[in-house]
VEXDREN-2710 file (C-alpha; in Angstrom, 1 decimal):
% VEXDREN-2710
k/r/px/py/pz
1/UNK/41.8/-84.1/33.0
2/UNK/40.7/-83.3/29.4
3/UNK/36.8/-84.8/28.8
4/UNK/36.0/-85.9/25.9
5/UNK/32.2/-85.5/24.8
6/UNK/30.8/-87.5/21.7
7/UNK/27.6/-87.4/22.1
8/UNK/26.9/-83.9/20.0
9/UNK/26.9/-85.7/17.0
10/UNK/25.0/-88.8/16.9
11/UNK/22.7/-89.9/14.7
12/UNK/19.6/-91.2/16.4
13/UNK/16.3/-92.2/15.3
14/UNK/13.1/-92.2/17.2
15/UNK/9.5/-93.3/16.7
16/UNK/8.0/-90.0/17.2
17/UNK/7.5/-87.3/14.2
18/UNK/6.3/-83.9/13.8
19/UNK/5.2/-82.2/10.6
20/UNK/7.2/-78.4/9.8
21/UNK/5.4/-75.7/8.3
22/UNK/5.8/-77.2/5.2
23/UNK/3.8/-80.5/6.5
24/UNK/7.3/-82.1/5.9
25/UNK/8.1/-85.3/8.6
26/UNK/10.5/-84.5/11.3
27/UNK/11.6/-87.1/13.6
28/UNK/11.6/-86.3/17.0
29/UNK/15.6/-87.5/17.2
30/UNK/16.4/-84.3/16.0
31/UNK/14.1/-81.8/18.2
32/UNK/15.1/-84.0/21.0
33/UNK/18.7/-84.5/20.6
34/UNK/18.6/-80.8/20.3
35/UNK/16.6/-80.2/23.8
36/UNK/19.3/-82.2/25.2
37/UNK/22.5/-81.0/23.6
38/UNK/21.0/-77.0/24.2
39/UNK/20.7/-77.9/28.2
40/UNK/23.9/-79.9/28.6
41/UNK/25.9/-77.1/26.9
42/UNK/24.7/-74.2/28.7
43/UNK/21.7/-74.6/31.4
44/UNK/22.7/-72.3/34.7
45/UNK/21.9/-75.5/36.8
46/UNK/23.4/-78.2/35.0
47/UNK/25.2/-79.5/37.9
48/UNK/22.2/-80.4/39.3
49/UNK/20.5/-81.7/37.1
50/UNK/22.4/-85.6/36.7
51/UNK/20.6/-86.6/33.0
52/UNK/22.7/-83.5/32.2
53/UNK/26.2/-84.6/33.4
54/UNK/28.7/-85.3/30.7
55/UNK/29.5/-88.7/32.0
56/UNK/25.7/-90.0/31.7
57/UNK/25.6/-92.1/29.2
58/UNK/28.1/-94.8/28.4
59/UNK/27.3/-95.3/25.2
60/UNK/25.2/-93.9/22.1
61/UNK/22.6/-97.0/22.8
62/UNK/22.5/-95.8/26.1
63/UNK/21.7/-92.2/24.5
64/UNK/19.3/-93.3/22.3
65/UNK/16.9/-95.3/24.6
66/UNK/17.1/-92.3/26.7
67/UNK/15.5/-89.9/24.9
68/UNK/12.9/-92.6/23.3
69/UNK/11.5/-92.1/26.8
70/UNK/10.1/-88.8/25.6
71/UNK/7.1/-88.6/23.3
72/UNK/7.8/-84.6/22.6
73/UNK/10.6/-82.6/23.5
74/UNK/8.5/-80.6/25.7
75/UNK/8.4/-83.4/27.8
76/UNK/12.1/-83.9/27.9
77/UNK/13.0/-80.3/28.9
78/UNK/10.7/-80.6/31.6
79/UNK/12.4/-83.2/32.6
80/UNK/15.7/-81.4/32.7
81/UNK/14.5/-78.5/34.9
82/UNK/15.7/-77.8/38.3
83/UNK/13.2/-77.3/40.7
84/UNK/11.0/-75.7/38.9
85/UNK/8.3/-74.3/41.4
86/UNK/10.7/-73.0/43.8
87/UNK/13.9/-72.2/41.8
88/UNK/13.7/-71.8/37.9
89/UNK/9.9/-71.1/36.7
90/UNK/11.0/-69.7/34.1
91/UNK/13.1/-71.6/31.4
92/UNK/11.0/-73.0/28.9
93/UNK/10.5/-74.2/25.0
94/UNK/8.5/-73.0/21.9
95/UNK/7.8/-75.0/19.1
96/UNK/7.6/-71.7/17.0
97/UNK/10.4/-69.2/17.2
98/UNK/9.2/-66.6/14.8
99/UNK/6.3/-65.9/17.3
100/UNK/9.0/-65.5/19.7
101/UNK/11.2/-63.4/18.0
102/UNK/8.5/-61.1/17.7
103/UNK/7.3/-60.7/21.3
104/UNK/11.5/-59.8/21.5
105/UNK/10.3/-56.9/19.3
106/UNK/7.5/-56.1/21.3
107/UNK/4.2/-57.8/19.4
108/UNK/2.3/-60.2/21.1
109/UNK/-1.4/-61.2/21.4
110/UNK/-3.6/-58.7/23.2
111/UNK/-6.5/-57.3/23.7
112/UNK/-4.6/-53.9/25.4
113/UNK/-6.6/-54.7/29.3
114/UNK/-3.6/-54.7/31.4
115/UNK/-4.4/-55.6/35.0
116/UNK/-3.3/-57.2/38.6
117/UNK/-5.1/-60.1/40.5
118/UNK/-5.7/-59.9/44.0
119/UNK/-7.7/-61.9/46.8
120/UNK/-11.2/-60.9/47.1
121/UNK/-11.4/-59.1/50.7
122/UNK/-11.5/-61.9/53.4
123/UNK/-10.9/-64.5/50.6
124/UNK/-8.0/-67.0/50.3
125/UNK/-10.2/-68.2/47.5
126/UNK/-11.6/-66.0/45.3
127/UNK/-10.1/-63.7/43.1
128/UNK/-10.6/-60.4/41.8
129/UNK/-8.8/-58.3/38.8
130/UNK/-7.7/-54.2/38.4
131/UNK/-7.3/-52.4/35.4
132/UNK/-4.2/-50.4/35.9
133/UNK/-3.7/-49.1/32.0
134/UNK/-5.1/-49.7/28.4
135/UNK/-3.1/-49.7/25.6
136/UNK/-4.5/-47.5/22.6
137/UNK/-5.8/-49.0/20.0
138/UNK/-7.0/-52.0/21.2
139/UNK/-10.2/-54.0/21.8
140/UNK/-10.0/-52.8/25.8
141/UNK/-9.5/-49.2/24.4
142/UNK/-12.3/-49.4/21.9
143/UNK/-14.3/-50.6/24.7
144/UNK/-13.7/-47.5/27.2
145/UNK/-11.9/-49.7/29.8
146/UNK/-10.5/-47.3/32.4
147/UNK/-7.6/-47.6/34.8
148/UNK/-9.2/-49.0/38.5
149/UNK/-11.8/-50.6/36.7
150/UNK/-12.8/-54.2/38.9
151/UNK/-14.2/-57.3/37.6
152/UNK/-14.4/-60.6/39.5
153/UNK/-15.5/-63.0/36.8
154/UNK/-14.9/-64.1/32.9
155/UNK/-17.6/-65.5/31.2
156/UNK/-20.0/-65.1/33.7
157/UNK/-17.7/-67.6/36.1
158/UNK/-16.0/-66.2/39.3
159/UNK/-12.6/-65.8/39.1
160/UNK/-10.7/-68.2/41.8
161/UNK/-7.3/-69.6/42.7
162/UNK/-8.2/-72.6/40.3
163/UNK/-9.7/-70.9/37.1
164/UNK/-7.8/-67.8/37.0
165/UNK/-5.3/-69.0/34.6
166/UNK/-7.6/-71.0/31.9
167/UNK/-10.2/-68.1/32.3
168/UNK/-7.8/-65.5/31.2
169/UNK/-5.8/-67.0/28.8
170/UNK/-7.9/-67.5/26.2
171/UNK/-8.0/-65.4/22.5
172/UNK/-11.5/-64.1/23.5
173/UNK/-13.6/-63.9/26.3
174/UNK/-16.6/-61.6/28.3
175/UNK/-15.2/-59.3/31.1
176/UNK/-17.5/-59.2/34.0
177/UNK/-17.3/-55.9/35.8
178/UNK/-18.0/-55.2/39.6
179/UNK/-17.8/-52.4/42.1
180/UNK/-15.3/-52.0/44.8
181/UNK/-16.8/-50.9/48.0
182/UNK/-14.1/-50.3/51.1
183/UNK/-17.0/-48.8/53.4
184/UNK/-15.3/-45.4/53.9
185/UNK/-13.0/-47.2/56.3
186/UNK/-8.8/-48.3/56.1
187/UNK/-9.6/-51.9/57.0
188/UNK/-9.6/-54.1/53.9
189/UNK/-11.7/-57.2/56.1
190/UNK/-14.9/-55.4/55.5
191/UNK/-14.5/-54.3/51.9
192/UNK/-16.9/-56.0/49.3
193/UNK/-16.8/-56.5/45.6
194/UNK/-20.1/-56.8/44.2
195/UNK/-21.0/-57.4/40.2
196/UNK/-22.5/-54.5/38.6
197/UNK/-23.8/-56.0/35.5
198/UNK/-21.2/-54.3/32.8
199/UNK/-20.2/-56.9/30.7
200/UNK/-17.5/-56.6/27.5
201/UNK/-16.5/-59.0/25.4
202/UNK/-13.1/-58.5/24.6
203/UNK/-10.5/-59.9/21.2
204/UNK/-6.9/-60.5/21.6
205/UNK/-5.5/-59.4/18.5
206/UNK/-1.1/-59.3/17.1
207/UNK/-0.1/-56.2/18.7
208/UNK/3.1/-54.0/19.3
209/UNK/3.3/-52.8/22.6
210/UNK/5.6/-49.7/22.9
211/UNK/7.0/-49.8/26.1
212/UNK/7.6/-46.4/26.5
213/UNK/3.9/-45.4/28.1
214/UNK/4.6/-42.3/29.6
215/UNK/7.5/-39.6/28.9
216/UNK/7.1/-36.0/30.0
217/UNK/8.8/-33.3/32.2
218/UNK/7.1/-32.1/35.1
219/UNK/7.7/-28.4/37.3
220/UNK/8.2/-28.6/40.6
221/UNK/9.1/-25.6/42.8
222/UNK/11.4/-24.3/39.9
223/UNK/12.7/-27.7/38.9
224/UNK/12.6/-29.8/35.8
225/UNK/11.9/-33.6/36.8
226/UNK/11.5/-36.3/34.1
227/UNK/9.0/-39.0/34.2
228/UNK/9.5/-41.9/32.3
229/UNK/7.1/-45.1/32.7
230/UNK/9.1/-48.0/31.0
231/UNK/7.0/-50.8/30.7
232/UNK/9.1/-53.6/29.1
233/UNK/13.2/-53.3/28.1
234/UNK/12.7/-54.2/24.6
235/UNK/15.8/-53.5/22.2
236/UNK/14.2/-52.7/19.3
237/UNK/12.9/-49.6/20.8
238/UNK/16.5/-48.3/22.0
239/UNK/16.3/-45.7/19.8
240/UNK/13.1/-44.1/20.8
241/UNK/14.6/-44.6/24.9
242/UNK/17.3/-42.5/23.6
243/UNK/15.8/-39.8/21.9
244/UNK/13.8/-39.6/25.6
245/UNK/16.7/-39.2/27.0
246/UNK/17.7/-36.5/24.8
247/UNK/14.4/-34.6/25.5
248/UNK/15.3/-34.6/29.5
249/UNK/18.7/-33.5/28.6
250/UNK/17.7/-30.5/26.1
251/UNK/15.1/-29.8/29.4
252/UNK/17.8/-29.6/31.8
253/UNK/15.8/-31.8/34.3
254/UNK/17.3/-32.0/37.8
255/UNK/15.8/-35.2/38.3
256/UNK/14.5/-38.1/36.7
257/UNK/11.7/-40.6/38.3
258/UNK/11.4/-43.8/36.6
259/UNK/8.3/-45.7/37.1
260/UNK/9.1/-49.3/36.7
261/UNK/5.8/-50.3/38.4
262/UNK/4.7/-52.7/35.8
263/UNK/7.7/-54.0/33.9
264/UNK/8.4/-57.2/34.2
265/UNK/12.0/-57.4/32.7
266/UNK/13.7/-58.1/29.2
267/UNK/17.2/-57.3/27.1
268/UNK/19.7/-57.4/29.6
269/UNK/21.5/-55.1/27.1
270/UNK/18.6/-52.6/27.2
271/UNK/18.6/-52.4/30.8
272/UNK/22.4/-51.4/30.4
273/UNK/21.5/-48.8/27.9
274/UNK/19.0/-47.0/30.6
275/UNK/21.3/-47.1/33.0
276/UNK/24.1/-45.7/31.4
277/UNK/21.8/-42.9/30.3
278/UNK/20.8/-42.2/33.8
279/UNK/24.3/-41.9/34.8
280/UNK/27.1/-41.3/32.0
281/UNK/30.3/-40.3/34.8
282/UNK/30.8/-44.2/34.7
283/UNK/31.5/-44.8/31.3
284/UNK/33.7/-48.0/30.8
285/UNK/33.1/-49.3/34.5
286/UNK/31.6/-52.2/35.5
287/UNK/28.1/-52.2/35.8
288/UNK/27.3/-56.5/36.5
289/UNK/29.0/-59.5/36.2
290/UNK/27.6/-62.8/35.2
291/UNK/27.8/-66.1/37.0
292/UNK/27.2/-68.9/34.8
293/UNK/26.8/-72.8/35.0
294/UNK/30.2/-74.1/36.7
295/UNK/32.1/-75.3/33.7
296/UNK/31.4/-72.2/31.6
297/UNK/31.9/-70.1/34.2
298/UNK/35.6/-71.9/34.7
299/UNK/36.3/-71.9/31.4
300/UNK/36.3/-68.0/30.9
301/UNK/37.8/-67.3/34.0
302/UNK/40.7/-69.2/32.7
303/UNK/41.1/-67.6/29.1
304/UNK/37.9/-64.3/28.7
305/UNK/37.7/-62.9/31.8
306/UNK/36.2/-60.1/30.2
307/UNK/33.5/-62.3/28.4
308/UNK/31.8/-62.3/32.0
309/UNK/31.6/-58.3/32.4
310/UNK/29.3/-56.0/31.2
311/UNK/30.3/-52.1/31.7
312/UNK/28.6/-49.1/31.3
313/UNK/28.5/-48.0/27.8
314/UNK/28.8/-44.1/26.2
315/UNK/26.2/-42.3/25.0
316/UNK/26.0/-38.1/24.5
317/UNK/22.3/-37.9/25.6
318/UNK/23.5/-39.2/29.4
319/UNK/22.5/-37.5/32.0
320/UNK/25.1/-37.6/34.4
321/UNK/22.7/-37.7/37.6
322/UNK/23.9/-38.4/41.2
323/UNK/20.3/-40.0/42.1
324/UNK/17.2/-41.3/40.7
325/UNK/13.7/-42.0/41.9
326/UNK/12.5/-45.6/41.2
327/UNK/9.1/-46.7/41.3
328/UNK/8.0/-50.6/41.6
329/UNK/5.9/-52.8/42.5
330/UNK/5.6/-57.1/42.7
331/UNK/5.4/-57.0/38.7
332/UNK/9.0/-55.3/38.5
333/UNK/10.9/-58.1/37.6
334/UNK/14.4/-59.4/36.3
335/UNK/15.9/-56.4/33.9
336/UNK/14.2/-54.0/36.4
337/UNK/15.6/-55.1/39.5
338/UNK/19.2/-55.2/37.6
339/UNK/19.1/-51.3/36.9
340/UNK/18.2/-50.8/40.6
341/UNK/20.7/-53.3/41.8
342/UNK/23.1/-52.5/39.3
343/UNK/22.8/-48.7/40.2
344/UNK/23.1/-49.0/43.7
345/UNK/26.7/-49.2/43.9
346/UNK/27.1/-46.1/41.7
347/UNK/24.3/-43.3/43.0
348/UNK/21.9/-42.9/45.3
349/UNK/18.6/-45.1/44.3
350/UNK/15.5/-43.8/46.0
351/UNK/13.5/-46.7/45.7
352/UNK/9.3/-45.8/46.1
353/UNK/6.7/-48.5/46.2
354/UNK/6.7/-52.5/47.3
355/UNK/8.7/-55.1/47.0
356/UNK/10.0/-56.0/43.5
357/UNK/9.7/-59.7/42.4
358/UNK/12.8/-61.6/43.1
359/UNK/14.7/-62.3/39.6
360/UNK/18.0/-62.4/38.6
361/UNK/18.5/-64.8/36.4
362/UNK/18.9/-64.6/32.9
363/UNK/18.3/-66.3/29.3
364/UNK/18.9/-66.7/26.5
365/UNK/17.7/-68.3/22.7
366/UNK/18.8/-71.3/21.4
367/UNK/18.6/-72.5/18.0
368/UNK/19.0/-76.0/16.6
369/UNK/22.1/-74.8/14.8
370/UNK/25.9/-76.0/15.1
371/UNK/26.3/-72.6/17.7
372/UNK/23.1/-72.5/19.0
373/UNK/22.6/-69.2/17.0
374/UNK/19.4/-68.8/14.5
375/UNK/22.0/-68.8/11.7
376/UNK/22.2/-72.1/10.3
377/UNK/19.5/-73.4/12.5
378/UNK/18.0/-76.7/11.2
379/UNK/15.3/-75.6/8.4
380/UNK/13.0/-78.6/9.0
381/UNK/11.8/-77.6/12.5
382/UNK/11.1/-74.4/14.4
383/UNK/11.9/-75.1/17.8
384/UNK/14.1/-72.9/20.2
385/UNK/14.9/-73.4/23.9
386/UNK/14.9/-70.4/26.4
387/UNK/16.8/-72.0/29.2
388/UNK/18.2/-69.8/32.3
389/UNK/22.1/-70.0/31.7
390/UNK/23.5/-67.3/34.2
391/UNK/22.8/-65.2/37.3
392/UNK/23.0/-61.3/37.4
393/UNK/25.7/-59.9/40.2
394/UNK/26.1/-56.1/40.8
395/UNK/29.6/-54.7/41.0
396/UNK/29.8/-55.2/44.7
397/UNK/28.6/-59.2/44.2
398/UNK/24.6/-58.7/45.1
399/UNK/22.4/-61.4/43.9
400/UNK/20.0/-63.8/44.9
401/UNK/17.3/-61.6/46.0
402/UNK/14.9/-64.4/46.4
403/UNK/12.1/-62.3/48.3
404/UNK/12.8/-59.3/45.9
405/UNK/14.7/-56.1/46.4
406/UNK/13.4/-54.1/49.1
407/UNK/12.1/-50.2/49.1
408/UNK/13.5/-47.3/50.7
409/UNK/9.7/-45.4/50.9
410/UNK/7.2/-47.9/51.2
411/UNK/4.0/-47.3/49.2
412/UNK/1.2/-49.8/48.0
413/UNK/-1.4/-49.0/45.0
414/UNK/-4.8/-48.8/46.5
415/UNK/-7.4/-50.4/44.2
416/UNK/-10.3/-47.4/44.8
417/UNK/-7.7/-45.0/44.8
418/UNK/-5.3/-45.6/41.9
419/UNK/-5.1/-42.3/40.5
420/UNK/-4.2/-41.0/36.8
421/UNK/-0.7/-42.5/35.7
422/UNK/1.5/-39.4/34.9
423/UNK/-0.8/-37.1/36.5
424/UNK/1.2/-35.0/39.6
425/UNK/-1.3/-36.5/41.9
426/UNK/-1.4/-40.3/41.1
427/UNK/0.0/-41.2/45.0
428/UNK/2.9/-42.8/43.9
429/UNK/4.4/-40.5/41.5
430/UNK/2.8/-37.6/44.4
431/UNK/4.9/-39.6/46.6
432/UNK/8.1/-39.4/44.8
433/UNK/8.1/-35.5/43.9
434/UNK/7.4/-35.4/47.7
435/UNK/11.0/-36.6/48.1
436/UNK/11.9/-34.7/45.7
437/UNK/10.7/-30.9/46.7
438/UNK/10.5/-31.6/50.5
439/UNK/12.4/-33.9/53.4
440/UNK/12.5/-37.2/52.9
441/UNK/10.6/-39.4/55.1
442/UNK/9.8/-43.0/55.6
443/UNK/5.6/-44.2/55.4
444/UNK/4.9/-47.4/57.0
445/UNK/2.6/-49.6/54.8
446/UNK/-0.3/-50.7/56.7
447/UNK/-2.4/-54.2/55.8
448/UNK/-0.3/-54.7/52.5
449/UNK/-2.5/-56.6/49.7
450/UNK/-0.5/-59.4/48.4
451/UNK/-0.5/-59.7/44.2
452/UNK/-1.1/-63.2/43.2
453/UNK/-0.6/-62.6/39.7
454/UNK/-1.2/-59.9/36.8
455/UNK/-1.4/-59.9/33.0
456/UNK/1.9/-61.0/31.8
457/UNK/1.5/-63.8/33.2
458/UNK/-0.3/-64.7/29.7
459/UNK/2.8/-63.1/28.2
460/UNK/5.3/-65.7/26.4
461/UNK/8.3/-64.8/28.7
462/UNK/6.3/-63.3/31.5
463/UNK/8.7/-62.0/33.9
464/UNK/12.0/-62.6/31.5
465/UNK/15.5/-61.2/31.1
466/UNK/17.4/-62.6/28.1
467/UNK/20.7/-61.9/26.8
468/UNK/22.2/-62.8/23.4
469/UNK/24.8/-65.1/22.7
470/UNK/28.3/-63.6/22.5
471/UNK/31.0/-64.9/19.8
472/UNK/30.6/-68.6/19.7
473/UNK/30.7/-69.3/23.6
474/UNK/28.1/-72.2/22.8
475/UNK/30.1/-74.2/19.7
476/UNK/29.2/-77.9/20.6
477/UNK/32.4/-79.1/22.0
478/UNK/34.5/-76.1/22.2
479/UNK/34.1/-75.6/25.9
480/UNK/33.8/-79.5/26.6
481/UNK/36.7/-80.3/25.1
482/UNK/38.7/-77.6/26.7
483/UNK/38.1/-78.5/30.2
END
């Protein structure tokens, strides 16, 4: 039965106003007729969701005095979210979409200190922080902030459970240094973290990150072996990833180990890229599909098929490898568990380190335009919505890795024992050209230390992957109509 939707194009007006940049009114009917119309067409868990059903309102009264139940549209995405401390943390709203197109480029706010947060030993409570890199040029960098460097408090408060989050996030603040002692012995109950009186203040500054970190070829027993530490699958910096490539190719490298220990995710289309450039032999085959809400997902099964395929793509700097070596750890995330899941199918993936994070669901940008596309989008506001709309599947179905994706060779970082990143003996980069020049063989990790967080957490998509919107898939009405 055909349904007819009417509600994309009603005129509403609400108490609540906002000012543009131009300090120009904007009532909040359009921002929040927006919110709604952007999740009805496309949110991944619509059907659950029943102020998203198609059928909810009986009227445009009815629509009307339900979103005048929402001072902000903040407020009324929230609303709309399923389940969000178990199942979707991550969708979310800006009310300035320039800042986020540029953290899609790479710049963000940052005062280059990138570190994890663990409990302090014996501690369910308090909290302590690692360094584990610097990016140049920064206020950490001017500082002399090392990798493995501890600190336990911000502005001379301890950092706990509670105050981690408001402590951090600030534009500036002092870091608190400490010492790590584990008493010369393998038990972690004894250990104790105790201040040492360095303090640094530190400025968060707009800042390009370029995550390429590390790219070099090492020798070992009369191999080549690239190393490539990809920090973040940003699009805008395909062309460098490439030229990478090229570099291992011209080297004749026999293997490649990629160090995804600290990305946390991004283009869905840049993850592609890598892996095709890992590979190449599977030019044209698929590589994921995507699952998306239930009525978008039925209507391109019925007429696009295709629309819900990605493949591996073509590219003369591929290196045609029958294996890779893949470092992570918790902060892998999202676009970095998709080129190990995706690959898994394909070649053999020696996965070294932890357990990744458990994401594999994407995003994607929507703009108060007539597609949902940043062409056309309505001048007098600049809100956009970043709402999951579709789960990742490898060619053999695999999703849902909840709990994250699990490693072949199991290997923690050690706080006091971190090593130099790139260096031959940093012990998880050791441990991977172990597998490489010797028999493989399985280590056991002993009293695992559990992450609670790390820096991108402070990051605006954190642990994202985002696609971009494909033809018009997202015309108000187009799909509605046809169902």
């Amino acid at each position: 039965m055909k349904k007819t939707y009417i509600l994309f194009f009603i005129s509403i007006i609400l108490f609540s106003c906002f000012e543009d940049s131009d300090d120009n009114i904007v009532f909040a009917s359009n921002i929040n007729d927006f919110v709604w119309k952007g999740m009805n067409a496309s949110y991944l868990y619509k059907q659950n969701i029943e102020d998203l059903a198609n059928n909810r309102f009986s009227s445009s009264e009815e629509y009307t005095d339900f979103l005048n139940l929402f001072e902000n549209p903040e407020n009324l995405f929230e609303s709309l979210i399923y389940l969000r401390e178990s199942i979707d943390k991550f969708s979310f709203i800006v009310d300035d979409y320039i800042a986020l197109q540029q953290y899609f480029s790479g710049i963000s706010n940052s005062n280059g200190m990138e570190y994890g947060l663990r409990y302090a030993p014996g501690s369910s409570y308090d909290v302590y922080g690692y360094v584990r890199y610097v990016h140049p040029n920064t206020s950490a960098e001017e500082n002399n902030i090392q990798r493995g460097d501890v600190f336990n408090s911000i502005n001379n408060t301890s950092l706990t459970i509670d105050n981690y989050s408001d402590l951090l996030s600030s534009d500036n603040y002092t870091v608190n240094f400490a010492n790590y002692l584990d008493q010369n012995t393998s038990e972690t109950s004894d250990d104790q973290i105790i201040s040492n009186d360095i303090n640094i203040g530190l400025t968060k500054i707009s800042y390009e990150k370029n995550p390429i970190y590390i790219s070099s070829i090492i020798e070992a027993q009369n191999q080549n072996v690239g190393y490539l530490m990809f920090n973040r699958f940003i699009g805008d910096y395909n062309d460098e990833l490439i030229s990478v490539f090229s570099n291992f190719k011209s080297n004749n490298i026999n293997d490649l180990i990629l160090d995804l220990r600290y990305n946390p995710g991004g283009s869905v289309n840049t993850s592609i890229l890598l892996s095709s450039l890992i590979t190449g032999q599977f030019t044209g085959e698929i590589i994921s599909t995507e699952q998306w809400n239930d009525e978008i997902q039925a209507y391109y099964l019925n007429n696009d098929p295709e629309f819900l395929i990605n493949r591996f793509i073509g590219n003369s700097n591929s290196l045609n490898l029958n294996r890779v070596f893949i470092i992570t750890t918790q902060s892998s995330a999202s676009a970095s568990e998709l080129v190990i899941n995706c690959l898994d199918p394909y070649i053999d993936v020696i996965h070294i380190g932890t357990n990744t994070y458990g994401k594999y669901q994407a995003s994607v940008t929507l703009y108060d335009s007539e597609n949902f596309n940043l062409e056309g989008a309505n001048p007098n506001h600049t809100y956009a919505l970043q709402p999951l709309v579709l789960k990742t599947l490898n060619s053999e179905g695999n999703t849902d890795y909840f709990n994250g994706l699990n490693p072949d060779i199991i290997l923690e970082e050690n706080t006091t024992n971190l090593g130099v990143l790139g260096d031959e003996n940093e012990p998880l980069l050791a441990l991977a050209l172990q597998q490489i020049t010797l028999d493989r063989k399985v280590i056991d990790l002993i009293n695992p230390i559990e992450l609670i967080d790390d820096s991108n957490k402070f990051e605006l998509l954190q642990k994202e992957m985002y696609i971009y919107l494909k033809n018009d898939f997202l015309i108000k009405n187009k799909i509605i109509n046809e169902l």
